[in-house]
C-alpha atoms as one frame of an Amber mdcrd trajectory, in Angstrom:
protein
 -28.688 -11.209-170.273 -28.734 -15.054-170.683 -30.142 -15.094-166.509 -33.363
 -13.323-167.980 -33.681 -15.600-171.131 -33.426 -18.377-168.900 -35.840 -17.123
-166.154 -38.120 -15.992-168.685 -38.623 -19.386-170.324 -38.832 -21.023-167.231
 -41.155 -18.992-165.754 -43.681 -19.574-168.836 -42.439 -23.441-168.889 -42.686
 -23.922-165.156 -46.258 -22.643-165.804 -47.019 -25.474-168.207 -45.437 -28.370
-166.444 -47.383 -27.561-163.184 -50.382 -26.897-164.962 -50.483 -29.950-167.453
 -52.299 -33.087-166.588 -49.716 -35.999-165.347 -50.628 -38.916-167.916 -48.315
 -41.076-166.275 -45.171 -41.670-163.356 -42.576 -40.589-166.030 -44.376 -37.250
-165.903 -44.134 -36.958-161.695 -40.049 -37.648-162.883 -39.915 -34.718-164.934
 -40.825 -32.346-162.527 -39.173 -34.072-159.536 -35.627 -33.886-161.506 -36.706
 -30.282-162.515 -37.505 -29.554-158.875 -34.052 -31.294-157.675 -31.993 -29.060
-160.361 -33.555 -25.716-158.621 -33.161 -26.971-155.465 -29.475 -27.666-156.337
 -29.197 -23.814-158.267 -30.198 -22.335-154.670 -27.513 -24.924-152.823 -24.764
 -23.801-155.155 -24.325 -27.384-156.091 -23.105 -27.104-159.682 -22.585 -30.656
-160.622 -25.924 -32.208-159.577 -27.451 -28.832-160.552 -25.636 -30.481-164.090
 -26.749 -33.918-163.593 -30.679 -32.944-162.979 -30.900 -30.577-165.561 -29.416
 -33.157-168.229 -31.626 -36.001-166.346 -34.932 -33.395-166.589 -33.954 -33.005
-170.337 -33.535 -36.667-170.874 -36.361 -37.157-169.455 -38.891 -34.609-171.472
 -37.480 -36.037-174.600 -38.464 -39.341-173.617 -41.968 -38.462-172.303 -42.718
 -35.505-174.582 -40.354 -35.285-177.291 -41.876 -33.084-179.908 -45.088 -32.671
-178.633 -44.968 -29.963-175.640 -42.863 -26.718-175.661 -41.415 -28.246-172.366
 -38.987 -29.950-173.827 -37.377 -27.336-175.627 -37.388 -25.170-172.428 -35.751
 -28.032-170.668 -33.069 -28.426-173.965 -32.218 -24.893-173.080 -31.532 -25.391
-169.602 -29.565 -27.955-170.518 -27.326 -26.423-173.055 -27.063 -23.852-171.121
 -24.986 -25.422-168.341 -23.116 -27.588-170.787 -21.927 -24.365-172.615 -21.145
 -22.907-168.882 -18.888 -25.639-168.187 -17.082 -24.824-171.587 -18.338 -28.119
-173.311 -19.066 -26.467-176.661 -19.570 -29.098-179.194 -22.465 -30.927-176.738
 -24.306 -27.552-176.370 -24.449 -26.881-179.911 -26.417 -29.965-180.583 -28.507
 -29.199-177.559 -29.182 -26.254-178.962 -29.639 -27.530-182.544 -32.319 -29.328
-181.178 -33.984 -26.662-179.363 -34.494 -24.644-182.403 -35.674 -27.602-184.271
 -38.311 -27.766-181.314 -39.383 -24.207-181.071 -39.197 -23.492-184.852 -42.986
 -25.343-185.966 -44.130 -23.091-182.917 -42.810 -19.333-183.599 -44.606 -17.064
-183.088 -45.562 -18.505-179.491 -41.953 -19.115-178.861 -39.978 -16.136-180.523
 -38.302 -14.987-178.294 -36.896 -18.672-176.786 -36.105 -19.471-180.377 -33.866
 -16.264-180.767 -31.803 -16.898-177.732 -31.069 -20.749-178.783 -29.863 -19.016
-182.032 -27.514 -16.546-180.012 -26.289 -19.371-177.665 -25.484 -21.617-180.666
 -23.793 -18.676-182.371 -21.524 -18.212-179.280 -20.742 -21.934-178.996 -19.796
 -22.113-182.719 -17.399 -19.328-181.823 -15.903 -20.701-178.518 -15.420 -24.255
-180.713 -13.564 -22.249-183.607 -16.309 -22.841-186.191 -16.859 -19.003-187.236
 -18.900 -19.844-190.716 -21.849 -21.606-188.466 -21.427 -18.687-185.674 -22.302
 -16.278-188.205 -25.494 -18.112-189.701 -26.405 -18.572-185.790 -25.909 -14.691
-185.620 -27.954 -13.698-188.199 -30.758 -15.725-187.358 -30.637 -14.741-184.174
 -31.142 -10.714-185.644 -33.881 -12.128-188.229 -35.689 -14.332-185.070 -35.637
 -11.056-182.759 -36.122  -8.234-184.965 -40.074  -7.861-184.892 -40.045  -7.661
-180.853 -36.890  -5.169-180.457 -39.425  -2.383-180.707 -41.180  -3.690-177.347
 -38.921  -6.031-175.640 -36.043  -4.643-174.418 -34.165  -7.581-173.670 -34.586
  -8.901-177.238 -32.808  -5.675-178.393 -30.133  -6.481-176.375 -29.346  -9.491
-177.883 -30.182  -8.893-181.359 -27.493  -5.868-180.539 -25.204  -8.186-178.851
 -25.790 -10.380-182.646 -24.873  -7.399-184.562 -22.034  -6.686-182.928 -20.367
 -10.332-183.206 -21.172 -10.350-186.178 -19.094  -6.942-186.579 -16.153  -8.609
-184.652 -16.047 -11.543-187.311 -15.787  -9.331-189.853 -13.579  -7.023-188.542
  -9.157  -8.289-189.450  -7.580  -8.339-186.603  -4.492  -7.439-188.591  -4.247
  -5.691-191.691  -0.897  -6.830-194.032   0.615  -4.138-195.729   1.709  -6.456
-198.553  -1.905  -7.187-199.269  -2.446  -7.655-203.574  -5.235  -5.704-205.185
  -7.605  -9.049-204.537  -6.913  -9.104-200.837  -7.469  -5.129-200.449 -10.854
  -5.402-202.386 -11.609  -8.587-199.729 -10.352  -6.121-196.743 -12.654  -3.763
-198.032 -15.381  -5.311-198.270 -14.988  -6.641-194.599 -14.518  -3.456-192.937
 -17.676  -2.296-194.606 -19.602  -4.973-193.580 -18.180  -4.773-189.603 -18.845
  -1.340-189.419 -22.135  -1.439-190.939 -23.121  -4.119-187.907 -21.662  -2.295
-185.444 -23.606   1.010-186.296 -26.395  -1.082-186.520 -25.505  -2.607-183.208
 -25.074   0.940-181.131 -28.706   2.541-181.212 -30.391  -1.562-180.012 -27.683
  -1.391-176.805 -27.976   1.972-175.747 -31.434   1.936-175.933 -31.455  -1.778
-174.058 -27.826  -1.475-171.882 -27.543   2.328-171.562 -24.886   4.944-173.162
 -22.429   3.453-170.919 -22.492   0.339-171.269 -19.132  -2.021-172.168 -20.839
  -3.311-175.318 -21.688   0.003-176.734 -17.726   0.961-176.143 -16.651  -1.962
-178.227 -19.410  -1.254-180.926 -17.398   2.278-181.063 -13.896   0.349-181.372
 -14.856  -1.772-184.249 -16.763   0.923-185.919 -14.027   3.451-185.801 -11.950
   0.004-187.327 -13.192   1.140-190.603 -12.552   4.834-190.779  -8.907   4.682
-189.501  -8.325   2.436-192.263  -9.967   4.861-195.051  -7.696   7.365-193.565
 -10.915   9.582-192.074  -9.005  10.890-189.437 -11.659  12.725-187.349 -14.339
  10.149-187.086 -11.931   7.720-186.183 -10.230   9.892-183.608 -13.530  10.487
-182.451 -14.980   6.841-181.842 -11.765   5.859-180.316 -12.248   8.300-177.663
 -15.536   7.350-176.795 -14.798   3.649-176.666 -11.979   5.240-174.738 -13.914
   6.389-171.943 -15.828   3.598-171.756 -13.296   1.129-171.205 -11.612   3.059
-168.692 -15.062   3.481-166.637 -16.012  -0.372-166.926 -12.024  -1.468-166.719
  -9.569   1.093-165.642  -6.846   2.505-166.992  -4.280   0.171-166.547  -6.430
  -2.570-168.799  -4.900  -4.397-171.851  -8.008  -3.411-173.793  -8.135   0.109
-172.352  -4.598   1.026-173.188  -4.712  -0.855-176.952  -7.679   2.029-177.373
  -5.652   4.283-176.080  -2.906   3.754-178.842  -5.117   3.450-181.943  -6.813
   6.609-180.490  -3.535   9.212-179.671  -2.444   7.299-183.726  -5.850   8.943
-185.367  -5.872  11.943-183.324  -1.970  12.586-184.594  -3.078  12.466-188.391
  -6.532  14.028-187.312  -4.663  17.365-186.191  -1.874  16.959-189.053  -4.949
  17.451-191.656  -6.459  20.924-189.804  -2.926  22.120-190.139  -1.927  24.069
-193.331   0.889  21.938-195.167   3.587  24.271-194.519   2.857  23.607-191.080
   2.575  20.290-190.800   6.009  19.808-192.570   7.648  21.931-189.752   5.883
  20.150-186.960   6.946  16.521-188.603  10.576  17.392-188.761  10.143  18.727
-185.238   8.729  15.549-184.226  10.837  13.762-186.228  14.314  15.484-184.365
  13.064  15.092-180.759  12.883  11.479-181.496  16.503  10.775-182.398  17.675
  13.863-179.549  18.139  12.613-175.908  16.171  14.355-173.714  15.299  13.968
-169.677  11.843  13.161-168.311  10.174  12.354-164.676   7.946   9.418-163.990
   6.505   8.384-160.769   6.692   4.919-158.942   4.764   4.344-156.065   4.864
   7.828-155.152   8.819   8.224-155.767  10.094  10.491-158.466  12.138   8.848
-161.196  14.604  10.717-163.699  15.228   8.923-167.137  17.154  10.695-170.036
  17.407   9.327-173.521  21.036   8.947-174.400  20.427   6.877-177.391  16.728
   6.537-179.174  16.731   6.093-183.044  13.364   5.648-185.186  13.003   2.430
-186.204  13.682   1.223-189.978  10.564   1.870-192.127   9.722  -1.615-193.754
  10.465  -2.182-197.300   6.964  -3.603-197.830   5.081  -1.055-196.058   6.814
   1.664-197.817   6.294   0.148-201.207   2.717  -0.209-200.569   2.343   3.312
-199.196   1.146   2.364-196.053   1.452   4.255-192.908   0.937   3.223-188.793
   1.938   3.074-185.578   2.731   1.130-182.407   2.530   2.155-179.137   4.610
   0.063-176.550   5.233  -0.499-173.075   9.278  -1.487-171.801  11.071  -1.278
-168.927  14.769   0.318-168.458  17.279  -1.500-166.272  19.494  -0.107-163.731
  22.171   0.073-166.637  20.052   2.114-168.757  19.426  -0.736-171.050  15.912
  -1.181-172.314  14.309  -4.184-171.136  11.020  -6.372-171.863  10.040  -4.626
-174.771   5.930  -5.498-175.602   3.555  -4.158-178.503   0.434  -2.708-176.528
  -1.323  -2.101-179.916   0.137  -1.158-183.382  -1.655  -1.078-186.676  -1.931
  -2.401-189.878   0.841  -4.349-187.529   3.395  -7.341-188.325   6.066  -5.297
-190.256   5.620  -2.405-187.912   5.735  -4.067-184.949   9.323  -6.063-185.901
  10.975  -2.669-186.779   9.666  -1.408-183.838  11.226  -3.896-181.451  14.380
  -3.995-183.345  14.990  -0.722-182.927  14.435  -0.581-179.316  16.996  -3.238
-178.807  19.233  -0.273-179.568  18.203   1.903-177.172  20.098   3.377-174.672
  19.276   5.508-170.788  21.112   6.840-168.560  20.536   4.548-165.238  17.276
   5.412-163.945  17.687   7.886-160.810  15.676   9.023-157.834  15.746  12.689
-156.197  18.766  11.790-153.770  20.436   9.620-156.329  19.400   6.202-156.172
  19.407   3.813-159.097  16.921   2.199-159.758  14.991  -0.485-162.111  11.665
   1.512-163.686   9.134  -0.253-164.914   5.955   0.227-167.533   7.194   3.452
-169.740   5.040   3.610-172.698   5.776   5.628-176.190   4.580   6.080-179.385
   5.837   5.570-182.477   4.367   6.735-185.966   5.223   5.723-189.168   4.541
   8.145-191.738   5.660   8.037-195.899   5.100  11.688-195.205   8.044  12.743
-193.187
């Protein structure tokens, strides 16, 4: 999206620099280091495609300064290849100033004025400063609003606005030893992120299409919020279409794919457990509960070779004391390997929820762990790698 911003602003400020009278040489030097930064873009010569875009800035400021929309085209340009090259704190001033620019001129320059709002928002966030990234953000949705009805790339980033706005809001981690004050607080957070990211969805469908990565992640964060008010259904739900979309846009074997892929088999567990009548559920918990702690002999496959492991030893892990107090439930789904010993080996958290106390039982108790030495069909040991489980925690068994 930023490639369109940017071509869009320079195609209207390209217009006016051409077209404007030359009142003096320092004029000619504008558009000669403007000329020599495109002519660098098409060379692929990113530093002095960086030197004449700061030197054509530099140079509007000192010609210009406030009075021609040029130079706040030309800040853009600028900022934008200081924020490429990762130097945050510069392009937020860059950008500063661009809005300071564009702001007495608005309703000529909306949309220009919107996307130095977005940029600054994202450079506040790459620099750590999430307080100014979110005042960024929402100007950027109050800027864009009024032309997301007509311009389509406007939607997209007030969408893209939303939806940062829901990841800032959304805890990455949610401590089951939270007080009273810190639930309210978590509350009130989740609300608010899922409230962006359902705002978010319709603006980048309509602008990115059903498919698009975004619009998976606006489901993720969104379904944040249900899983923890315990609505089973619409969380299982959400996860599964963020599901699919991640696996289209990043395959299976993705980090972010396969921590969707945990929080979604956790709220589709409890989703079915609530259809079932109680009596039922009980019976299919203890069930559960027994084939965990039973050994038991499975078949995974390696690089087209057939691997038997059997469980000789696999208890549940501990429930925490502070969870259980707190009467909090999760899960953790993990990823280890088994050596040729039959000891379990590199033990990693894919994704676990509320996390922290469930994610120490759950690697303490795989330390314990025991296989039967990983065989092939003619009786080979060997070392298997990448065996994932699940593992619930529920005050209900």
């Amino acid at each position: 999206m930023k490639s369109v911003a940017v071509f869009f602003a320079f195609a209207v400020g390209w217009f006016f620099i051409t077209s404007a009278p030359l009142h003096a040489q320092t004029d000619d030097d504008v558009m000669a280091a403007y000329k020599a930064y495109n002519a660098a873009i098409e060379a692929g010569e990113d530093q002095a495609a960086f030197e004449q875009a700061k030197r054509a800035y530099e140079l509007a400021e000192a010609v210009w300064g406030d009075s021609r929309q040029e130079t706040a085209l030309l800040a853009i340009n600028y900022a934008d290849r200081l924020f490429d090259r990762k130097e945050y704190k510069d392009a937020v001033k860059i950008y500063a100033r661009c809005i300071e620019l564009l702001q007495e001129q608005l309703e000529n320059s909306r949309f220009n004025l919107g996307y130095c709002y977005y940029q600054q928002g994202t450079a506040f966030l790459e620099d750590g400063r999430k307080n100014k990234a979110e005042a960024a953000y929402l100007s950027t949705v109050e800027t864009l609003s009024p032309l997301t009805d007509s311009d389509l790339d406007a939607a997209a980033y007030v969408g893209q606005a939303y939806l940062a706005l829901a990841g800032l809001n959304a805890p990455k981690r949610v401590r089951a030893s939270s007080p009273d004050v810190g639930a309210r607080r978590l509350a009130q957070l989740l609300e608010q992120s899922r409230d962006y990211a359902k705002k978010a969805q319709p603006l980048l469908i309509r602008a990115l299409g059903e498919e698009a990565f975004l619009v998976g992640y606006a489901y993720l964060v969104e379904a944040y919020y249900y899983e923890w008010a315990r609505e089973w259904n619409t969380a299982r739900d959400l996860y599964k279409k963020a599901l699919d979309i991640f696996e289209k846009h990043l395959g299976t074997d993705h980090i972010e794919t396969r921590r969707a892929l945990g929080r979604h088999l956790y709220a589709d567990a409890l989703a079915r457990r609530e259809d079932e009548n109680p009596e039922e559920a009980e019976d299919k918990a203890l069930k559960e509960k027994n084939e965990m702690l039973a050994s038991g002999c499975s078949t995974v496959e390696r690089d087209g070779v057939e691997i038997e492991i059997c469980i000789v030893k696999r208890r549940a892990p501990i429930f925490p004391m502070d969870a259980a107090y707190n009467g909090q439930s999760g899960f953790a789904f993990i990823e280890f390997d088994i050596d040729e010993t039959g000891a379990v080996v590199n033990p990693r958290i894919i994704e676990s929820w509320p996390g922290e106390e469930f994610d120490r039982a759950t690697l303490s108790a795989m330390k314990r762990w025991r296989y039967k030495p990983p065989v092939t069909a003619d009786g080979t040991v060997v070392f298997v790698t990448d065996i994932e489980t699940f593992v619930r925690f529920d005050l209900e068994w």
